[in-house]
N, C-alpha and C positions, 0 to 999 in steps of 0.2 A: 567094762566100759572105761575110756580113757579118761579121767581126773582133767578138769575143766579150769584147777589152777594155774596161774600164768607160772612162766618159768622164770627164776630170779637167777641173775648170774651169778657165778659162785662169787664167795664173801672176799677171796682170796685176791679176785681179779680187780672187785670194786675196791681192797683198800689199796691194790700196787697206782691205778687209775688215780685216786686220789694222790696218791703219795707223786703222781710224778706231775699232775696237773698242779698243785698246792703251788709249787716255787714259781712256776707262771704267773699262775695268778697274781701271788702275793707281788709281784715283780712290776706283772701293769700298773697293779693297786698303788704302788709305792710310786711308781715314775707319773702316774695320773695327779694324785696329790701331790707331788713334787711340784706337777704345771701347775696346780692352782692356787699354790700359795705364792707364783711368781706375778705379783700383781702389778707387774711394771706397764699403767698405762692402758690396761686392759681388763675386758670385764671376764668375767668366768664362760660366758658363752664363746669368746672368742679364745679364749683357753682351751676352749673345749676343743676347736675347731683344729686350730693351729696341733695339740696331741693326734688330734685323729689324722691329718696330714703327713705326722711324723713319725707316725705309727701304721703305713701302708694299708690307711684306709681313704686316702684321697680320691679315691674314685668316685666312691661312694657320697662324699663333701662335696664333688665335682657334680653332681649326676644331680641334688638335693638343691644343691644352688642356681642350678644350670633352670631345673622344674619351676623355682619360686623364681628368679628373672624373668621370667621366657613370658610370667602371667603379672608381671610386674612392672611394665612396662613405662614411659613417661607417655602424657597424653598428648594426641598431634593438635597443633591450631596452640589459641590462646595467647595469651599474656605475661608480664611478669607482675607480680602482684607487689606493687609498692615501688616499681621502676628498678634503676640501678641504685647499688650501694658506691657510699663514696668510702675513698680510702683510708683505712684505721686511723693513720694519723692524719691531723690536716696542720703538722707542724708548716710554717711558709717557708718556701726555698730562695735562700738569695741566685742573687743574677750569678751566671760563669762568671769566673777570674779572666784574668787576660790569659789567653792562648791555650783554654779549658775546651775539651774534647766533647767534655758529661754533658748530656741531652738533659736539659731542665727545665724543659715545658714541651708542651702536646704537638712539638714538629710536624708528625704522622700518623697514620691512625690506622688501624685493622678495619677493614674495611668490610662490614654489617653484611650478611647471608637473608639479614630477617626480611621479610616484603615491606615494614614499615618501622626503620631503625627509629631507637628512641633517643631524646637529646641526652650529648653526651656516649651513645655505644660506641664502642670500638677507640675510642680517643684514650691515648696515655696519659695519666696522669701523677705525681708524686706519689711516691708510694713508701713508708716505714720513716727512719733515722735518716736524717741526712749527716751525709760524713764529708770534715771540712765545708760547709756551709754550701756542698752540693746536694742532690741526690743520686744516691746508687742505684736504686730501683724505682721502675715505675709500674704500673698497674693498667690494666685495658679490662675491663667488664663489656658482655655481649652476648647475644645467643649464637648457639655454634652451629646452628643448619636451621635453613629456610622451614620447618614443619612442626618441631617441639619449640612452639614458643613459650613456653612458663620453665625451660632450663637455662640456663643461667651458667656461662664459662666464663672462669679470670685467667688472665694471662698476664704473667709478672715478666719484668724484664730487669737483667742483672746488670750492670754496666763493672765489667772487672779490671778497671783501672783504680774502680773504687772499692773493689769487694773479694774476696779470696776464698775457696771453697776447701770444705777439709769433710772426706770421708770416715763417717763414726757408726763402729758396729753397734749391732744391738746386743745384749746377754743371749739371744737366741739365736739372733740371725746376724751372722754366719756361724755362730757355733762356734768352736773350738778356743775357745779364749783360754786367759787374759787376754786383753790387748794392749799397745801403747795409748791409744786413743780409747776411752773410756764410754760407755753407754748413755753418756749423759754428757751436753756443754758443761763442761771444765767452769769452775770457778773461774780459773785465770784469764778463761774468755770472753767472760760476760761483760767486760766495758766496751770493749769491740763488734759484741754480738749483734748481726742484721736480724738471721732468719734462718728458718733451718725447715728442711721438705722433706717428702718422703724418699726411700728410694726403690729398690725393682721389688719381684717376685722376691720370696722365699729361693735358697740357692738349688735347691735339687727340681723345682721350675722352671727358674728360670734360664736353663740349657745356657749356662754357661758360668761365670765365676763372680768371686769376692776376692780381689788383692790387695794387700795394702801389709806395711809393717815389713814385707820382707816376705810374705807368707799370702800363700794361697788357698782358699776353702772351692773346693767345685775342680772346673779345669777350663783353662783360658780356651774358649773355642773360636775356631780362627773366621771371620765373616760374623762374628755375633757384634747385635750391639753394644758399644762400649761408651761409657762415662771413665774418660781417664782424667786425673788431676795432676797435673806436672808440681814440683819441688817449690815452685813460687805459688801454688794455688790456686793458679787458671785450669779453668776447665772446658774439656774440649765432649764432643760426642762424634763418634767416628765406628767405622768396620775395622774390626780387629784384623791386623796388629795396626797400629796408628804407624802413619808414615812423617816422612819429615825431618828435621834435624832439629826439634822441642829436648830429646833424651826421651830416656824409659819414661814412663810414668810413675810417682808414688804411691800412686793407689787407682784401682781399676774395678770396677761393678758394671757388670755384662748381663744384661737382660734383652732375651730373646733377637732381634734383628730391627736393623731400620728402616724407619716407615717413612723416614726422608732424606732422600738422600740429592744431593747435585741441586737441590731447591723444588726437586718432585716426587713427588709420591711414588713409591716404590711400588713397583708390579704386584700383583697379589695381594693385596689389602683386602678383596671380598673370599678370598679361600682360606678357611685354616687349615686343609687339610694336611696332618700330621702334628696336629695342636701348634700350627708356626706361632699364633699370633696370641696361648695361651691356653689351656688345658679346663680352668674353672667357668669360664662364661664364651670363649670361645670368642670372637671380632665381631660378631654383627649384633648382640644385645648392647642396648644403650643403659650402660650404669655409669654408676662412680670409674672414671679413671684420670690418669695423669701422664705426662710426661713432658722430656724435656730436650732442649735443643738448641742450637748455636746460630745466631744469624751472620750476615754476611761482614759482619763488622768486629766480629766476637763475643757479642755480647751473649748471655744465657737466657734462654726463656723456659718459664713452667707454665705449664698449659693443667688448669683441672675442672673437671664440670661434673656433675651427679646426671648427666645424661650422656654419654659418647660410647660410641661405634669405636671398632679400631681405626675406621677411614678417616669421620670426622674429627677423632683427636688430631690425624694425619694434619684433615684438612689445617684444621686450626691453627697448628703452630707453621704450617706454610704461610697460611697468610698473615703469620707473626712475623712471616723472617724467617725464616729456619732452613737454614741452608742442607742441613744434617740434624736429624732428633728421631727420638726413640720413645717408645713406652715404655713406663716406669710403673708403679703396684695400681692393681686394681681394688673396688670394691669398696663400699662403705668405711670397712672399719679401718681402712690402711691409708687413704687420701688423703692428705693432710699438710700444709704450706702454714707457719703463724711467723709474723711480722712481732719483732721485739721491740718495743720502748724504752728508753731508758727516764728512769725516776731520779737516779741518781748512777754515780759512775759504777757502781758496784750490785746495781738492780734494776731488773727488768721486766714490763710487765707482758707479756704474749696477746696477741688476738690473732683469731683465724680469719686467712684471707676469705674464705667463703662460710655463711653462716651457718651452714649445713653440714658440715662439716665433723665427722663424728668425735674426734677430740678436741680435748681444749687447747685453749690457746698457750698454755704453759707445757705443754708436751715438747720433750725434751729436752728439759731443767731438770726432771728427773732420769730415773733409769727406766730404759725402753727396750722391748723386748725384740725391736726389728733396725736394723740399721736405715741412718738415715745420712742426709747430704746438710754440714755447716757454715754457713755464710756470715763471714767478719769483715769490717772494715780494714781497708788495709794501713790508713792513714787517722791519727787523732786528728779533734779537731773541738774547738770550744762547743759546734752543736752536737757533738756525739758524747 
């Protein structure tokens, strides 16, 4: 009768097994806690996230995030509960100078989707630091589509005659540092400092690149969207390669393609097919997203809501103005826009443009694990 005990592999096999698994192991274990003691800004869940991403398990984050969205929906109908917010600061703006371009008061106004706009939606208003006794930025609070009304989108608007943008990696994203530009507002810029936003996907996302310094992370894809920043610090959003006689750009971040181009909406906005419009939530779930875009006068707009579609971000910074704009990071933990106060010339206090917003208002004074977009004045001035 044949012996009913199980068959153990020989001893020989299980210690070469061990012996060749050990170094793996010990290898994740070590790059694992590597990410977790990178506490730049983030909590350990989103530690988590960001390793398994980088770790060719982003499908799987994909498929996991895609399931909690899809049942997580915002609710149609409703309200805003408590109206609009008014804007962080309410420092008061003097009048234009003589032969002053800067928009300093509510000219025009984004004109309300809702069936029954609230006083005040869509109307511009001051917004942060005023520089030289103008405002750089102004603010529009509103709901972004006629059926979620308890969501709630700000659209900020940059005016860059008075403001100058500067492309800053994060320690992670793009990876490969050092860099010239440091993971955090520089000391030397915080008398100047407006405001500082997010910027795209993670680079092996976002089908296309990170330039800046001389040096490129990813690979410049031709037809992708592009945030380029020219040598004086205007910034443009365009299809790659930007045309024109501006010069090269000093620094360039390309996420995925534009969703507005010519002053409309770009074909395909309801298809992702072939992840066009983004791999983790895909275009038609209404979450956290952002982005940004140029109206017909130069000016820069950011568009962010904790409920948007790819279309209605689309929609939204059209009906900001946005002659050309892109989408920029999705998702709770990466949305993120804070307006700087100055206390004194040498310090700054942060608040977040929307109050939902999963970081504080001081993110980016320190070191940050994703690259983001810096906005300075370009001019002193006794109010800044």
């Amino acid at each position: 009768m044949r012996s009913t005990k199980s068959v153990r592999p020989p001893r020989l096999f299980v210690r070469w097994f061990a012996m060749l698994c050990l170094p793996a192991t010990l290898a994740c274990s070590w790059s694992f806690l590597s990410a977790m003691t990178n506490s730049a800004n983030t909590t350990a869940a989103e530690q988590t996230v960001e390793w398994l991403r980088g770790h060719h398990l982003g499908n799987a984050v994909s498929w996991i995030e895609n399931a909690y969205y899809s049942h997580h929906q915002p609710p149609k109908g409703g309200t805003l509960a408590g109206g609009l917010p008014y804007p962080a600061s309410t420092t008061p703006v003097a009048p234009p100078t003589a032969g002053s371009t800067t928009p300093t008061t509510a000219v025009d106004r984004i004109v309300p989707l809702a069936p029954q706009p609230l006083p005040g939606e869509g109307d511009w208003k001051p917004y942060g630091d005023p520089v030289g006794g103008s405002t750089a930025m102004q603010v529009a609070y509103l709901r972004p589509d006629d059926v979620h009304g308890t969501v709630l989108a700000a659209v900020v608007r940059i005016d860059q005659s008075a403001a100058a943008f500067t492309l800053m990696p994060g320690n992670q994203e793009p990876g490969h540092g050092p860099w010239t530009n440091g993971d955090a507002v520089p000391a030397a810029r915080v008398p100047t400092l407006l405001a500082a936003f997010n910027s795209g996907f993670r680079i092996p996302d976002s089908r296309g690149a990170f330039a800046e310094d001389g040096r490129i992370v990813g690979q410049l894809r031709t037809g992708a969207a592009s945030l380029v920043i020219s040598a004086t610090g205007a910034l443009d959003v365009v299809s790659w390669p930007p045309s024109g006689a501006a010069g090269a750009p000093v620094a360039v971040r390309q996420n995925l393609d534009l969703i507005v181009d010519n002053g409309q909406l770009v074909p395909g906005l309801d298809d992702n097919t072939g992840n066009r419009w983004g791999e983790t939530v895909g275009n038609k779930l209404f979450v956290w997203r952002s982005g940004v875009g140029v109206d017909a006068a130069g000016r820069v707009l950011y568009v962010a809501s904790a409920g948007l579609s790819v279309r209605t971000l689309a929609a939204l910074l059209q009906r900001a103005g946005a002659v050309r704009a892109m989408e920029l990071d999705i998702n709770h933990a990466w949305v993120s826009f804070n307006a700087y106060h100055h206390v004194d010339a040498d310090h700054v206090v942060g608040s977040k443009l929307l109050a939902g917003m999963a970081k504080p208002g001081d993110r980016y004074l320190s070191s940050d694990i994703r690259d983001f977009l810096m906005v300075t004045a370009r001019k002193h001035g006794s109010s800044l």
